[in-house]
C-alpha positions as CSV (number, residue, x, y, z in Angstrom):
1,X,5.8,96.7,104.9
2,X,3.8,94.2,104.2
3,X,1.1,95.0,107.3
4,X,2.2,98.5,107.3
5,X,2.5,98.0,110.8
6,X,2.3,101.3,113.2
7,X,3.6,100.9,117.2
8,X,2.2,103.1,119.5
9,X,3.3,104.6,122.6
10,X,6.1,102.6,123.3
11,X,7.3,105.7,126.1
12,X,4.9,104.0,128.1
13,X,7.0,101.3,128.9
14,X,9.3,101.6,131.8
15,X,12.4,102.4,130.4
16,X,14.4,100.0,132.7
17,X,13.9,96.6,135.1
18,X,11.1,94.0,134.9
19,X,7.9,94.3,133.4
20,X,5.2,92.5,132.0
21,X,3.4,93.7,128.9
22,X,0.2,92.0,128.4
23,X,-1.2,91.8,124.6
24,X,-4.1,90.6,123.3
25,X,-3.5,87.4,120.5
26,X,-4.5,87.9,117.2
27,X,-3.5,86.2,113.2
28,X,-3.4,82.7,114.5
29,X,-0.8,80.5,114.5
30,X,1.7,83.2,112.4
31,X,0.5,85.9,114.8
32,X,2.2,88.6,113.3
33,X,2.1,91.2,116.4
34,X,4.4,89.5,118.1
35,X,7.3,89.5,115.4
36,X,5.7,93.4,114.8
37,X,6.2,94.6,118.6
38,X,9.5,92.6,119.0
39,X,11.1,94.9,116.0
40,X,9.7,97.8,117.5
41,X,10.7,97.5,120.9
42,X,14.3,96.2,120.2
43,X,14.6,99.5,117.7
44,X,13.2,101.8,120.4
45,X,15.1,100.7,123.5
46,X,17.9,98.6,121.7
47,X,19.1,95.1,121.4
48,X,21.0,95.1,124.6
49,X,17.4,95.6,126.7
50,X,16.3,92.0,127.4
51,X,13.5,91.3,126.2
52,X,11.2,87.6,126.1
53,X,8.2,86.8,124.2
54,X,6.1,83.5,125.7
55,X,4.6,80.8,122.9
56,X,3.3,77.8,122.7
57,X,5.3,74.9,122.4
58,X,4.2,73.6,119.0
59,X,4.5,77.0,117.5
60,X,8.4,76.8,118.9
61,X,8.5,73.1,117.9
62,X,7.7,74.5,114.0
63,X,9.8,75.5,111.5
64,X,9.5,79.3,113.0
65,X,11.0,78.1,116.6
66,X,14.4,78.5,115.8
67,X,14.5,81.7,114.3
68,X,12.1,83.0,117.2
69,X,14.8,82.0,119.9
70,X,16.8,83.6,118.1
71,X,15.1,87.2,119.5
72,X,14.1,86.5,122.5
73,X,11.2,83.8,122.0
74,X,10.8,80.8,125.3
75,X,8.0,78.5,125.9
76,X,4.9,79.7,127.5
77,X,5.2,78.7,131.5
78,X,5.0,80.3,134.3
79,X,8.4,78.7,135.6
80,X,10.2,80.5,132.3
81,X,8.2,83.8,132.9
82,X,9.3,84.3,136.5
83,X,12.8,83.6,135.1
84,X,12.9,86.2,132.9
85,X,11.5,88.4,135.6
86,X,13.8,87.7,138.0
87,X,16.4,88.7,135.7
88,X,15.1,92.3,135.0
89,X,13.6,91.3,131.6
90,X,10.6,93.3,129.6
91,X,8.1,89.7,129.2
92,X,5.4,89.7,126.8
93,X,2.5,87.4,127.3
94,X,-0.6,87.1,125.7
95,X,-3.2,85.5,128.5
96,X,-5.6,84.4,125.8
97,X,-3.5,82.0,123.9
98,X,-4.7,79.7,121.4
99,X,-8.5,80.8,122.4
100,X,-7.7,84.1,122.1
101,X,-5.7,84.1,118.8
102,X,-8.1,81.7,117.0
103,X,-11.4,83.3,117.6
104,X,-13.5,84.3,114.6
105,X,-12.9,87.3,112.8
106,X,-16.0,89.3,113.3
107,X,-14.5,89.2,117.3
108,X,-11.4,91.0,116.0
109,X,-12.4,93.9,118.5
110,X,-13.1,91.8,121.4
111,X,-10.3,91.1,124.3
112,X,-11.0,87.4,125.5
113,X,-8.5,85.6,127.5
114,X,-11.1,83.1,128.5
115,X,-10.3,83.9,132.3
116,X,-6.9,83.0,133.1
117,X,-5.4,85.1,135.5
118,X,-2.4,83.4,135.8
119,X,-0.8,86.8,134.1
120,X,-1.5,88.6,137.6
121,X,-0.7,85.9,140.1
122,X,3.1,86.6,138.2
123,X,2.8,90.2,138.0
124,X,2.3,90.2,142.0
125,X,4.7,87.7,142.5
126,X,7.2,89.6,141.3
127,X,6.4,92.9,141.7
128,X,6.3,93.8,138.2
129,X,4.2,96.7,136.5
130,X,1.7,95.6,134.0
131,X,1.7,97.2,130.9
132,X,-1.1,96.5,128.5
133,X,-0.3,96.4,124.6
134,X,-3.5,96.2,122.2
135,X,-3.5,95.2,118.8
136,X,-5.9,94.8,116.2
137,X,-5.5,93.5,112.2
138,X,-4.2,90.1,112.9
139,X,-7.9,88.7,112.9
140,X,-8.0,90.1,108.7
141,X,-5.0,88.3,107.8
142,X,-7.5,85.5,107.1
143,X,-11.3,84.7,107.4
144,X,-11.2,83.0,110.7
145,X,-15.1,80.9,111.0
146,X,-14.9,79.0,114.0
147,X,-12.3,78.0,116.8
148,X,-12.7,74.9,117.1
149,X,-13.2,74.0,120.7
150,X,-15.7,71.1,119.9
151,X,-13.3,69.5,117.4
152,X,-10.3,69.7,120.2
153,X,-12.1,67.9,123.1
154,X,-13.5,65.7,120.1
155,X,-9.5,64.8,119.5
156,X,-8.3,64.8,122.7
157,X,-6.2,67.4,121.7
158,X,-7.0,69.4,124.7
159,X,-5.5,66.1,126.9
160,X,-2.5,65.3,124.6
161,X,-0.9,68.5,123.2
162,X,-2.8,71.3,125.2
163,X,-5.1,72.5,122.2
164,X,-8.3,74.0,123.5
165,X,-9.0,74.7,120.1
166,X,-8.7,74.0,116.4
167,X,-9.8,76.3,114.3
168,X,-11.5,76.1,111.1
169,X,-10.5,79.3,108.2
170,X,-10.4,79.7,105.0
171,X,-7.0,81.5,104.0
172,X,-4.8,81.3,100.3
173,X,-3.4,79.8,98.9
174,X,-5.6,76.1,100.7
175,X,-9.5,77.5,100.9
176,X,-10.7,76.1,103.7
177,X,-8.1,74.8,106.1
178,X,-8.5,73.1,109.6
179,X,-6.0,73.4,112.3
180,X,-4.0,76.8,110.9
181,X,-1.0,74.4,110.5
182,X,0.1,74.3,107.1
183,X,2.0,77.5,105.4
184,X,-0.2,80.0,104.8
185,X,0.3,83.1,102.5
186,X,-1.8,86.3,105.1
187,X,-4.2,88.5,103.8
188,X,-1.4,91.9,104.1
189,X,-4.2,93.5,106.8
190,X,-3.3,96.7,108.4
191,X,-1.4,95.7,112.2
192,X,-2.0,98.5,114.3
193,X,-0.8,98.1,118.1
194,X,-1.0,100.8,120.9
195,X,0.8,100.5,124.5
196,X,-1.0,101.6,127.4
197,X,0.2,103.2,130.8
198,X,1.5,101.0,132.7
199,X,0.0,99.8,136.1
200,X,1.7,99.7,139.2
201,X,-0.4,97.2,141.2
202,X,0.3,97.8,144.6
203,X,0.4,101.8,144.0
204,X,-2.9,101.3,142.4
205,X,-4.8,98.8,144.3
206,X,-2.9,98.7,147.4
207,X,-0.5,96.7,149.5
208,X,-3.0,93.7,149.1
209,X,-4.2,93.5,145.5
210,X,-7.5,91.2,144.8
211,X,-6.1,89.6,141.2
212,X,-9.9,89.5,140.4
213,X,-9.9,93.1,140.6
214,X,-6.5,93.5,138.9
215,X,-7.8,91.4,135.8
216,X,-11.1,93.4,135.5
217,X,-9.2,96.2,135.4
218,X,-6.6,95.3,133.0
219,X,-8.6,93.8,130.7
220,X,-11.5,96.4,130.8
221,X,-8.8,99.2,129.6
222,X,-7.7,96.8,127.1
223,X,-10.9,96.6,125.7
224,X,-11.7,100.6,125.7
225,X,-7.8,100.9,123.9
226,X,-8.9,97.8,121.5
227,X,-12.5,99.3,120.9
228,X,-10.9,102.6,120.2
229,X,-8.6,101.8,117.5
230,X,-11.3,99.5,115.9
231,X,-13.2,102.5,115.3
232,X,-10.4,103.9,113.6
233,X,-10.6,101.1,110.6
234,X,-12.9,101.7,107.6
235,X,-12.5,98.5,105.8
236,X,-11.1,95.0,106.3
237,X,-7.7,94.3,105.5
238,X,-7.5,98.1,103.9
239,X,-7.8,99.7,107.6
């Protein structure tokens, strides 16, 4: 209610076995989309599907981590992903990570997931479609100014507790805040997500994919979907 949050297309996900849904990070550390496309899913396909979300370990080591595990919510690695995989599980992963989900709010309608491919490398591994889930609105649940990247390396924090970034926004009820860690009350922005076809790799790019090509692809038809339903919105926050 409070994002009036509208879920898109979720017929395009297979309806049964592994597969990977690749979304695009927005809202920082709250990021709302996930806790969004989790309800959805689990109401369209039932609790009984299983069904993991990937995060980073200081968002699971917060007071949120435990009710996160709760539905479905593991650690971000590649070991836990091929896990889930392995055991016929929908996985959602969101490439970009901190980058991605910290970046400044005028990029709300830009896909960056600063190069890592590591999403394909899994999706070949185990022979898993990719499905591609865009969402935009999580960048207007605050003013986001400026990632951070040259106060993380300044830290360490990229060496000690795998921050690339740490962003600088201004959000109620602190003003300006650095780091997106303390309780935050979000800016209710309209959340708007849209599933895409999924991808069969092999049937699409042969017995032999090139993951460069894969990722192009992928995140190219990300950023038509994303581009698309940015055109939609009329105002910040209103939609």
């Amino acid at each position: 209610i409070w994002y009036r949050a509208e879920v898109r297309n979720l017929g395009n996900i297979p309806e049964r076995g592994r597969v990977l849904l690749v979304g695009n990070h927005t809202g920082g550390n709250m990021s709302p989309e996930t806790i969004i496309f989790t309800l959805a899913f689990s109401t369209y396909f039932g609790v009984e599907r299983r069904f993991h979300q990937l995060a980073h370990n200081l968002v699971l080591a917060s007071p949120l981590g435990p009710y996160l595990r709760r539905f479905g919510t593991v650690a971000a690695s590649h070991d836990n992903a091929r896990k889930a995989l392995e055991a016929d599980a929908a996985v959602l992963v969101f490439p970009g990570g901190d980058w991605e989900v910290h970046r400044p709010s005028w990029q709300s309608s830009k896909i960056d997931f600063g190069g890592r491919k590591g999403f394909v490398r899994l999706a070949l591994e185990q022979d898993a479609p990719i499905v591609p889930v865009v969402t935009i609105g999580g960048q207007e649940t605050a003013l986001w100014l400026d990632r951070g990247a040259w106060l993380a390396r300044l830290l360490r924090l990229d060496k000690t507790a795998r921050l690339k970034v740490l962003p600088i926004l201004i959000a109620p009820p602190w003003g300006i805040s650095v780091g997106d860690f303390l309780p935050r009350i979000p800016l209710p922005a309209k959340m708007t997500t849209e599933v895409l076809p999924a991808i069969d790799l092999k049937e699409r790019f042969g017995p032999d994919p090139d993951p460069a090509e894969v990722y192009e692809h992928v995140t190219r038809v990300m950023q038509e979907a994303l581009s698309a339903l940015a055109a939609e919105r009329r105002y910040p926050v209103i939609g």
